[in-house]
ZATI-334213 format. One line per 8 residues: number of its first residue (from 1); for each residue x negated, y, z of C-alpha. Coordinates in steps of 0.001 Angstrom, whole numbers, plus 500000, padded with zeros to 6 digits. Each point is the difference from the previous one (the first is absolute). Layout:
! ZATI-334213
NUM	X/Y/Z ~ ...
***
This chain:
! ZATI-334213
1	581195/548209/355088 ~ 500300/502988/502432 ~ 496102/500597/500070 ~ 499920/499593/495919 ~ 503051/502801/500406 ~ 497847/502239/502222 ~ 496833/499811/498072 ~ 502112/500798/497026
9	501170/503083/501751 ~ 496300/500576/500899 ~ 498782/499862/496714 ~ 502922/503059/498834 ~ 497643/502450/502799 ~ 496761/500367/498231 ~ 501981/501148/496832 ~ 502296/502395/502294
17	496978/501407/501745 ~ 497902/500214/496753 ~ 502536/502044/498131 ~ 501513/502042/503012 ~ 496314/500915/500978 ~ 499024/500798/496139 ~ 502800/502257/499368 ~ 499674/501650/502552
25	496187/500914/499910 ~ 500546/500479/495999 ~ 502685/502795/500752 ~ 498580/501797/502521 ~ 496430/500196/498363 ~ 501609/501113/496825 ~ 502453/502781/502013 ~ 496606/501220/501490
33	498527/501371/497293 ~ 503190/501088/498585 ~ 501169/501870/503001 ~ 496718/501734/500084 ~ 499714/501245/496032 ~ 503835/501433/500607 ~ 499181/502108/502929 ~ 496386/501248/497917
41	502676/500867/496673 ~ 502387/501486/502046 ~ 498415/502151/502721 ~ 496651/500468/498177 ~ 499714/499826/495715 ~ 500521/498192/497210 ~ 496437/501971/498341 ~ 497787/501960/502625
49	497806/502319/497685 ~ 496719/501791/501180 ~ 496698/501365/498666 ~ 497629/497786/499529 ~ 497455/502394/501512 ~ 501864/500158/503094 ~ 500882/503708/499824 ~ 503255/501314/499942
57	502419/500954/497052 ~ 499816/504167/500121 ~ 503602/499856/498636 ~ 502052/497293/500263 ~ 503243/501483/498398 ~ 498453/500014/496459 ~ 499399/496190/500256 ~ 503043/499399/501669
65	502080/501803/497126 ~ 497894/498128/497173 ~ 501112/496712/501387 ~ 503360/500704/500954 ~ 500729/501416/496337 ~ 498386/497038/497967 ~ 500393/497276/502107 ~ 502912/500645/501870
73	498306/498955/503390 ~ 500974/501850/503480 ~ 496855/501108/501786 ~ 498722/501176/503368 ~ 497374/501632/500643 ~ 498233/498768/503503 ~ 496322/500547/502096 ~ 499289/497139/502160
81	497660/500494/503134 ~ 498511/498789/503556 ~ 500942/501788/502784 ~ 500077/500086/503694 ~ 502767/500303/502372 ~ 499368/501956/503384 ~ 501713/498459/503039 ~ 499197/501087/502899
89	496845/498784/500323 ~ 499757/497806/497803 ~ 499375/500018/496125 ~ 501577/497871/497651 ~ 499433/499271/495857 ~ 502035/499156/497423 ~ 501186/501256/496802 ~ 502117/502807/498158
97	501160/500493/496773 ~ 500898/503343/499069 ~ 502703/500214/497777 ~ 502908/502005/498555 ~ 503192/499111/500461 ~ 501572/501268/497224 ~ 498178/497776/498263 ~ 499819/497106/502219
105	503466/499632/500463 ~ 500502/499234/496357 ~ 497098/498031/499020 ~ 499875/497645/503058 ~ 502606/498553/502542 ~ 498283/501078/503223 ~ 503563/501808/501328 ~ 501506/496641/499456
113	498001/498852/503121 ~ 500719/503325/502152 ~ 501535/498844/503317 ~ 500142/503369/501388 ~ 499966/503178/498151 ~ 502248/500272/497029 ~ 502205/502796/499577 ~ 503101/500036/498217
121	499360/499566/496471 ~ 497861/496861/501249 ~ 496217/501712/499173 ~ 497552/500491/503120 ~ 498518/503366/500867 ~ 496128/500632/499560 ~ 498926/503260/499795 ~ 496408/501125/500964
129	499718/499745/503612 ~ 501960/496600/500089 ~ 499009/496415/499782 ~ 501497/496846/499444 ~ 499350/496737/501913 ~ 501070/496430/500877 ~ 502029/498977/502737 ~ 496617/497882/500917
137	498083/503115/500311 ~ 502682/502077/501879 ~ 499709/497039/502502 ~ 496958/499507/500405 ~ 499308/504218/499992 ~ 502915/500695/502375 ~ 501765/502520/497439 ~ 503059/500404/498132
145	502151/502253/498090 ~ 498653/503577/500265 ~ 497143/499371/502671 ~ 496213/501356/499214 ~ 497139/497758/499120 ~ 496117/501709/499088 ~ 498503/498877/497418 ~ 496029/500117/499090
153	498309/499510/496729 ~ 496771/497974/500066 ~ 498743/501596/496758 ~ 500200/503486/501325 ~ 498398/499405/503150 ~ 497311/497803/498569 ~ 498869/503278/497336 ~ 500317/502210/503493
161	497176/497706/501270 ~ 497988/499978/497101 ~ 500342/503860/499855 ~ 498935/500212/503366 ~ 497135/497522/499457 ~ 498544/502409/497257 ~ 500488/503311/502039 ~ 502888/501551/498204
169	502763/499999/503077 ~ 498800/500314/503430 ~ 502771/498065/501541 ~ 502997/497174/498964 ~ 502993/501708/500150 ~ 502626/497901/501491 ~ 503319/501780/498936 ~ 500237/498781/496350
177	502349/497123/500638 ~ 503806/500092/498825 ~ 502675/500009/502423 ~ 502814/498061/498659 ~ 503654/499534/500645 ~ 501554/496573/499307 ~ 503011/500261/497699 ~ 500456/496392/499035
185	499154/496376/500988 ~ 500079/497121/497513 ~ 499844/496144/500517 ~ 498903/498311/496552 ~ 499082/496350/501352 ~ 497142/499746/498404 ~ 497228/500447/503312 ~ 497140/501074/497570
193	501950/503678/500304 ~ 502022/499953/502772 ~ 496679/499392/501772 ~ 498018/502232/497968 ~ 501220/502710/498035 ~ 501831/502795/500603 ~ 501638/502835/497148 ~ 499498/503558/500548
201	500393/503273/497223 ~ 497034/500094/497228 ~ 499619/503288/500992 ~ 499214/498756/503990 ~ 497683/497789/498626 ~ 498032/502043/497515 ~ 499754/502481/503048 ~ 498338/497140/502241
209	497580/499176/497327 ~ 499503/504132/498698 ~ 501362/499597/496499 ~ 501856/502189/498106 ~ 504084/499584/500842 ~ 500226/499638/495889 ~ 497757/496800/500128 ~ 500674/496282/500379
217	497863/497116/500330 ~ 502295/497966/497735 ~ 503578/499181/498361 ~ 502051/496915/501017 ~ 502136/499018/497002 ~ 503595/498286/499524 ~ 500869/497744/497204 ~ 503256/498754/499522
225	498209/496094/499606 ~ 497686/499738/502522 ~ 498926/496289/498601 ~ 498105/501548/497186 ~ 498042/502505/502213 ~ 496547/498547/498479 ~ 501679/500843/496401 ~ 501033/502923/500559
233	496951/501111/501816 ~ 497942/498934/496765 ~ 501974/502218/497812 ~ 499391/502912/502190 ~ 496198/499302/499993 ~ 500105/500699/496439 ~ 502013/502684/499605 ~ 497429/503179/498997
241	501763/502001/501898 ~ 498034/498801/502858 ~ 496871/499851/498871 ~ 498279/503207/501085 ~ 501682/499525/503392 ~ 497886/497400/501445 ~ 503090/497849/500727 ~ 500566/496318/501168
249	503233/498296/500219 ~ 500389/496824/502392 ~ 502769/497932/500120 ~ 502199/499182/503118 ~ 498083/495979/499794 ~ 496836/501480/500286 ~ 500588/501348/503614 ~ 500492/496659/501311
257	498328/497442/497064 ~ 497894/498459/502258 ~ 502698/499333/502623 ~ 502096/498642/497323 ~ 497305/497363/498684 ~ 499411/498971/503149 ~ 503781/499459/500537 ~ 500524/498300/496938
265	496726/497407/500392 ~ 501355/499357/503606 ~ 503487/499092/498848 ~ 498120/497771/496894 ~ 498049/498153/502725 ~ 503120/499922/502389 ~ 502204/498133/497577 ~ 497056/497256/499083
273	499723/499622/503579 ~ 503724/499788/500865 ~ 500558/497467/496909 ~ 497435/498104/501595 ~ 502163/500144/503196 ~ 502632/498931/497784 ~ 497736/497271/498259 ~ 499377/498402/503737
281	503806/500172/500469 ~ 500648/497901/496903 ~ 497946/497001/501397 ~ 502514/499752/502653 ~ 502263/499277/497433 ~ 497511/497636/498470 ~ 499361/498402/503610 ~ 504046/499828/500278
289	500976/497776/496891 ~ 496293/498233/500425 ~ 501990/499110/503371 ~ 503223/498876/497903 ~ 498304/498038/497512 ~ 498286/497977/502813 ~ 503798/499719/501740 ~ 501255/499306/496621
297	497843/497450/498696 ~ 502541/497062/499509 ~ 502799/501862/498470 ~ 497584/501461/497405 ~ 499055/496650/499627 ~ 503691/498776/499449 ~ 500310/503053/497666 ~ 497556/498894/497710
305	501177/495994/500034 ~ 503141/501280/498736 ~ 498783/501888/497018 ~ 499196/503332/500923 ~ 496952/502668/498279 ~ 497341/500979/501364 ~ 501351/503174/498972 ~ 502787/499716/501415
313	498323/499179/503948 ~ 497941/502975/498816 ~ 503234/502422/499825 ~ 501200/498443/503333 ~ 496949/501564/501653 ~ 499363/502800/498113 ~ 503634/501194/500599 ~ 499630/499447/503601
321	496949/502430/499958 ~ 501732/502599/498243 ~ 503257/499767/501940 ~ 496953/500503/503560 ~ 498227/502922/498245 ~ 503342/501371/498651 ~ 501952/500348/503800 ~ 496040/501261/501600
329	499851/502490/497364 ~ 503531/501166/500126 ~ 500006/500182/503709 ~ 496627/501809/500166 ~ 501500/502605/497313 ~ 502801/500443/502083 ~ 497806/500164/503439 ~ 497314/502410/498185
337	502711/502467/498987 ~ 502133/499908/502917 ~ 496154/500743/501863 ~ 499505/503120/497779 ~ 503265/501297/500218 ~ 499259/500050/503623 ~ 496715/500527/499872 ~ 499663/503087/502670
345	501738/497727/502506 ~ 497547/497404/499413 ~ 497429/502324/500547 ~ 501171/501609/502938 ~ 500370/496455/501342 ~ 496193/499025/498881 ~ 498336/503676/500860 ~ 497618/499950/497698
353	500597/502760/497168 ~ 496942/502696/500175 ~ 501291/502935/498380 ~ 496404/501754/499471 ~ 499015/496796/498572 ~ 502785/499177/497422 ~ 500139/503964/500034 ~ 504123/499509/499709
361	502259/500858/502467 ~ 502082/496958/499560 ~ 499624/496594/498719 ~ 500398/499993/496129 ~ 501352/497626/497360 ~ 500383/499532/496164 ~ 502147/497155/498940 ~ 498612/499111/496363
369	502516/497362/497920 ~ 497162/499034/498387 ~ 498030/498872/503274 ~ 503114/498265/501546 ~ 500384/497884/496783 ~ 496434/499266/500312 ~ 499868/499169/503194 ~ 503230/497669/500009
377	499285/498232/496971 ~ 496382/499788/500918 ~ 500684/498076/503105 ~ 502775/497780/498735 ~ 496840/498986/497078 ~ 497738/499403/502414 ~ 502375/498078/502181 ~ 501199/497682/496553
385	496306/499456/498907 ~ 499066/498689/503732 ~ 502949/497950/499905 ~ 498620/498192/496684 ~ 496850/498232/501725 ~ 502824/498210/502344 ~ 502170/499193/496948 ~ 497007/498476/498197
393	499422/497166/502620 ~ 503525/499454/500534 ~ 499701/499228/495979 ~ 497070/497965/500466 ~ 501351/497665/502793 ~ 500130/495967/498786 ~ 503817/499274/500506 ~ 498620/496366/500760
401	498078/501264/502670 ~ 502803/502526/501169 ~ 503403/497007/500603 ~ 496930/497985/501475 ~ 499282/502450/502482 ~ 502582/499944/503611 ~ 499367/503408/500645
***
């Protein structure tokens, strides 16, 4: 009786560990993805327009005030770059977007994540000899508020080589880099631009690559619902206004759609797999009442001498399973989310979050309703359909056979 009590109690761990483990992999891979697309809406654009022919707009204000009067849409006009960073001796590359931040400010929430450099109406500082950049970069540059970092364009110095190769300059001039001050740092989460990217004026920017200071290489665009970026980005595409401008529109999706499929066929195959898991777990429930109906053999036996259904040895069974699948599942619901509600303990405890990898700072999650009731009622199914091969040869036992038998 004790060892039929501990295999029972055996049985209830494949369930536990199916669910916990589902739930858990289910929520974080669908917080990923989500975590990721709310940093690129908020700090980037909803809509990122450009030419088509990779030049930039002569004058952005025109388009600017076209879409804000017929669509309603805040706009910012930007110039995104390569550069180098002089330190010391050593040279380092990343990238800058120039930007204005009278615009900026109100078409994306980038002084949101300012840790250092808000004044007191809450709006950072940028004016043309500042630059903005993450509390990663200010780490690993050694700078802060107000110190000096030199910055090189790759463009210009690469058309000062070709110059020279032709015979038009005698010499490389090394004095057209931009010395500039550090006014704010920002910490977004999101490692693809904390690592990466750092925001500096248009008009720094159009300087570094010799355009005009009236010029920008595109307009990032807020709409109030960023869900229907691809819509809205369709409607723009065929509004004439735009069509002697060379313009493209791409949504916020398209900046990371092939990060997102990926995402989404990993999580498709995860949960096959992990059902799978959960599949394996069910046997032991199987194996467990395969156990009782073995144990029980002569009081099924006495059951049916004294008149009752197959049916009703069926339900005896089949309850049994259900009640095993019902306490795993509900304990692994309640182990998964007390395990993602704690999840950056756990992982401080296991080590083994790589922030350039997930490129988050911190371990996400997305609870979805819809994924816990799948998951719970899922494994509770699985759990009552394994339990109905034991409950068939309990049915089929010969009650002759069963009062013969002195086990």
């Amino acid at each position: 009786k004790n060892i039929s009590s501990i295999v029972t109690w055996l049985s209830c761990l494949g369930p536990m560990l199916g669910v916990g483990v589902l739930l858990v992999v289910m929520s974080v891979m669908n917080g990923h993805p989500h975590e990721i697309q709310k940093k690129i809406m908020e700090v980037e654009s909803h809509i990122s327009m450009s030419r088509y022919d990779g030049k930039f707009f002569p004058d952005y204000l025109d388009l600017m005030d076209h879409i804000e009067n017929k669509y309603d849409f805040k706009c910012s006009p930007y110039t995104q770059m390569p550069i180098f960073i002089q330190q010391d001796k050593s040279i380092k590359s990343f990238l800058a977007k120039g930007i204005l931040p009278e615009y900026d400010q109100e078409a994306s929430k980038l002084k949101t994540y300012i840790i250092d450099g808000l004044d007191e109406n809450g709006k950072y500082q940028l004016d043309p000899k500042g630059a903005l950049i993450s509390s990663r970069l200010s780490a690993m540059l050694g700078v802060t508020i107000g110190d000096k970092i030199i910055v090189h364009s790759p463009q210009k110095y690469g058309k000062l080589l070709l110059q020279k190769e032709e015979g038009k300059v005698d010499d490389v001039y090394l004095n057209m880099a931009l010395e500039l001050t550090v006014s704010g740092i920002f910490r977004t989460g999101y490692v693809d631009i904390d690592k990466n990217l750092m925001f500096i004026h248009l008009d720094s920017s159009n300087e570094l690559l010799e355009q005009d200071w009236g010029a920008s290489l595109g307009i990032d665009l807020s709409i109030p619902d960023p869900v229907k970026a691809e819509e809205v980005t369709k409607e723009l595409a065929r509004d004439p206004y735009f069509f002697n401008t060379k313009a493209q529109f791409y949504p916020w999706q398209y900046k990371k759609k092939q990060f997102f499929d990926i995402v989404k066929k990993e999580k498709t195959m995860m949960t096959l797999v992990l059902f799978f898991i959960v599949g394996g777990a069910a046997v032991g429930v199987a194996a467990c009442l395969f156990s009782l109906v073995l144990q029980k053999t002569r009081e099924i036996g006495v059951l049916k001498a004294i008149g009752a259904t197959p049916i009703q040895i069926l339900w005896v069974f089949l309850i049994q399973g259900l009640v095993l699948g019902t306490l795993g599942s509900t304990l692994g619901l309640a182990g998964g989310l007390f395990t993602l509600h704690n999840r950056e303990w756990v992982v401080g405890i296991l080590g083994n979050w790589d922030r350039d990898f997930y490129m988050l700072d911190r371990v996400p999650m997305l609870i979805l309703s819809s994924d816990v009731h799948l998951i719970f009622w899922g494994a509770i199914i699985i759990c009552a359909i394994a339990s109905l091969f034991p409950a068939l040869v309990a049915v089929c036992v010969n009650p002759v056979k069963a009062l013969q038998s002195n086990e």
